[in-house]
C-alpha positions, 0 to 999 in steps of 0.5 A, spaced: 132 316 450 130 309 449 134 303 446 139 303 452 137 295 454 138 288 450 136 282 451 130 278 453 132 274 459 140 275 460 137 284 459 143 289 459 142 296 460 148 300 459 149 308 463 153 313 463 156 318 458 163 319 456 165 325 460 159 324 466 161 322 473 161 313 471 159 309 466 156 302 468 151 297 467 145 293 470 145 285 468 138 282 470 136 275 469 143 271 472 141 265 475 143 265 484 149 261 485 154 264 480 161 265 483 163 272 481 167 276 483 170 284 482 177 280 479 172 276 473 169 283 471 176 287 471 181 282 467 176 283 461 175 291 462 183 292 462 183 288 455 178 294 453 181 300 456 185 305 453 192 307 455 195 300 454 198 300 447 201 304 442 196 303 438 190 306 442 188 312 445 193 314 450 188 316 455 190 312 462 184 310 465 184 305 470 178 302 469 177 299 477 169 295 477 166 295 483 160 291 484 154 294 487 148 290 487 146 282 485 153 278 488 152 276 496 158 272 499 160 271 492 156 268 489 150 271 485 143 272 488 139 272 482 137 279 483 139 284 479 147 285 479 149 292 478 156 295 476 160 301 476 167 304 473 168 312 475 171 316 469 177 319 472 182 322 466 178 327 461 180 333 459 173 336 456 176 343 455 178 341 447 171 339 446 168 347 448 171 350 442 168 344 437 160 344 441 156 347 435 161 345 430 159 337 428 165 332 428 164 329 422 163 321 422 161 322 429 154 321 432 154 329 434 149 332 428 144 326 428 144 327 436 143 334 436 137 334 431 134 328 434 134 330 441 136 338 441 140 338 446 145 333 448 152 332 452 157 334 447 163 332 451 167 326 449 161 324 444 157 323 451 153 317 450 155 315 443 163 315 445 166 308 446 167 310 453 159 306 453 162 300 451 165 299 458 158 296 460 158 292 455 164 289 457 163 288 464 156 285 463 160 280 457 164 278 463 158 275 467 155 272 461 162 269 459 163 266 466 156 263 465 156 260 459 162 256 461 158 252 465 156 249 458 162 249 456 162 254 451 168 258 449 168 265 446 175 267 441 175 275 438 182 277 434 183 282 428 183 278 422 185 286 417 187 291 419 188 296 414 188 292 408 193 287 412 190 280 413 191 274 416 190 267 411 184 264 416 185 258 413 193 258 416 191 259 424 189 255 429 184 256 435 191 256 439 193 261 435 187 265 436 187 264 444 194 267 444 191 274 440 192 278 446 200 278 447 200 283 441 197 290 442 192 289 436 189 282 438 192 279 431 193 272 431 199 272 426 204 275 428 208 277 422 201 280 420 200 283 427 207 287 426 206 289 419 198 292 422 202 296 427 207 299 423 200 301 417 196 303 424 204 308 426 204 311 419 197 313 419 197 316 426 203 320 424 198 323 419 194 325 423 189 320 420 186 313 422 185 306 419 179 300 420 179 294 419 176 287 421 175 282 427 172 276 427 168 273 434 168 265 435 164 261 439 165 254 440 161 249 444 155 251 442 149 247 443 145 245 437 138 248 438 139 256 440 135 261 436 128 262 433 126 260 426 123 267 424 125 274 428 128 272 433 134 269 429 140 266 433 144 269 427 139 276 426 140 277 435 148 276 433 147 281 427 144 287 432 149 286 436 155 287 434 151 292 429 150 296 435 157 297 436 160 304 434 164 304 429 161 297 426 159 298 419 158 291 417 157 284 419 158 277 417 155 269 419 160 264 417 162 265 410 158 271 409 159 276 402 162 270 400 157 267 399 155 271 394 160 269 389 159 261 390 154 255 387 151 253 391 154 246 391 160 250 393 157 254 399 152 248 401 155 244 409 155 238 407 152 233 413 156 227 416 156 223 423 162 224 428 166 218 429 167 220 436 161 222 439 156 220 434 153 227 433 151 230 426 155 235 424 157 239 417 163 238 413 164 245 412 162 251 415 160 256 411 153 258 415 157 259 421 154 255 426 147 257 424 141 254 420 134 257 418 136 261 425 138 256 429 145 253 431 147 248 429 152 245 434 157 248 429 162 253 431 158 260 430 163 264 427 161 271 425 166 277 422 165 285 423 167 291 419 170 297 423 171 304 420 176 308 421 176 311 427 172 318 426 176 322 430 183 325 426 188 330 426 187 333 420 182 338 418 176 336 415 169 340 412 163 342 417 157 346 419 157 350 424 150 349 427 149 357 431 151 360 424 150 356 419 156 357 415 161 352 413 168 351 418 174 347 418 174 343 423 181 339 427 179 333 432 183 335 439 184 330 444 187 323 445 184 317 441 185 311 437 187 311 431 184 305 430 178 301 433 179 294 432 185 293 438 179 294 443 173 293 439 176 286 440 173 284 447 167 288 445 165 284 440 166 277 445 162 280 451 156 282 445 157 275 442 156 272 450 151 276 451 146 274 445 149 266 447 148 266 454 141 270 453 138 264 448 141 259 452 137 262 458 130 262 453 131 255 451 132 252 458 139 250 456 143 253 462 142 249 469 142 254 475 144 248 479 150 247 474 153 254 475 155 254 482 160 249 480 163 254 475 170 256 478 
């Protein structure tokens, strides 16, 4: 199975499977001298884990990191830097009746037609469970990325049809997302999000929604002018998590219903620092590519979460005659909660991974990060 790792300098590789013994990561490519410790690592894993809300899964993982390899006295060596999290709280037994009937939504039948044959319980590698390194490597790039001084803010922006007006919140606002359980930086709106999310759950049923990731302080510069898009890395990235069915740069499908001399980012000399900067931000943060200086700024579509109570049409795959299927377990009956810190740490990583190609992050700078 390829397609585990990201990156070209900062490289992630995800491991594990949902139900399997641990779920980790390996991050190779961080400059020796970093100050890490176990403690930056487990504050971004427990905004992910389940268990903390009523509006996410029930299921009571702990989530403790522990770090193998790549921190020496506290600080990085340069080397590989290697972490674990065992999985402890998993029933697999209501997976066992439902190994050969695909859930629908799920990766089940593609996986099972590809591959042949596959760990069915829990989704195995195509679970969120994966997403916990993901986190954890997100943690590391966050952390070397304030040496630069760039900042990463997720929240939810809809929920269920329920949105926040953009145009009324501020960055305070967004790095006060986490005091309600679906990260929403209203919390008027966040109060009628979780009131749509217990309505649905008590269906059976589950909602989608979106959630956009800013990042702030971004150098002019990063990114390449064809493939390797700073914006089309972004795009990847936060397509490559499961259950995201979308992605937006800056202004994104907007875009589509203005004129262009509504949509163009007017240009303009900062009084205080001198700099150019645009006087909008439709593009994001992003031009031909590369970023401007601009906040970059990119929103992501999540499905409803696939796993539901009610009952639903499939196949079951040794007879080959239709079933109806009913999805036990504990899960969330909506994703954008925790998929939250997943989009930040897939953001960081592509900015920390650029910002190490273009030569911009300091290894001597990063000993002095606290």
């Amino acid at each position: 199975m390829a397609g585990n790792s990201f990156g070209t300098i900062f490289r992630v590789t995800t491991w594990g499977e949902s139900h399997g013994k641990a779920v980790g990561v390996v991050v190779d490519g961080v400059p020796a001298g970093l100050e890490l410790s176990e403690k930056d690592i487990q504050e971004e894993l427990d905004r992910r884990r389940p268990g903390t809300s009523r509006v996410v899964s029930g299921r009571s993982e702990p989530d403790r990191v522990e770090i193998l390899s790549g921190v020496f006295e506290g600080k990085t060596t340069g080397a590989p830097i290697s972490m674990i999290v065992k999985n402890i709280a998993f029933d697999s037994g209501a997976y066992e009746e439902i190994r050969d009937v695909p859930r629908p939504g799920h990766a089940d039948l593609t996986y099972r037609m590809k591959y042949g044959h596959l760990d069915h319980r829990g989704g195995g590698r195509a679970s969120g469970r994966e997403t916990v390194g993901r986190v954890a490597a997100g943690a590391v790039a966050k952390k070397l990325l304030r040496a630069s001084g760039i900042e990463v803010l997720g929240h939810t922006v809809e929920i269920a049809g329920i949105a926040v007006d953009r145009e009324k919140i501020s960055m305070e606002d967004i790095r006060k997302a986490y005091d309600n359980p679906v990260r929403c930086a209203d919390k008027g709106i966040a109060e009628r999000m979780v009131k749509a999310i217990e309505a649905a759950s008590k269906e059976g049923d589950s909602v989608g929604g979106i959630v956009e990731v800013i990042a702030n302080g971004v150098p002019c510069g990063l990114g390449e002018p064809v493939f390797d898009k700073l914006d089309a890395d972004l795009a990847k990235a936060l397509m490559s998590i499961g259950g995201v069915k979308g992605v937006e740069i800056g202004a994104g499908f907007s875009l589509a219903r203005m004129r262009g001399s509504e949509s163009n980012d007017g240009f303009a000399v900062d009084g205080k620092t001198g700099k150019i900067v645009t006087i909008t931000n439709n593009s994001g943060g992003i031009l031909g590519g590369i970023s401007t200086g601009m906040p970059v700024v990119a929103r992501i579509a999540v499905k409803p979460t696939s796993s539901i109570g009610k009952p639903q049409r499939s196949v079951n795959l040794k007879t080959m005659k239709e079933e109806t299927i009913k999805v036990g377990g504990k899960h969330d009956p909506c994703l954008c909660p925790r998929i939250v810190p997943v989009a930040e740490a897939m953001v960081a990583i592509v900015l920390a991974d650029h910002m190490l190609r273009a030569g911009m992050i300091n290894p001597c700078s990063v000993s002095k990060v606290r």
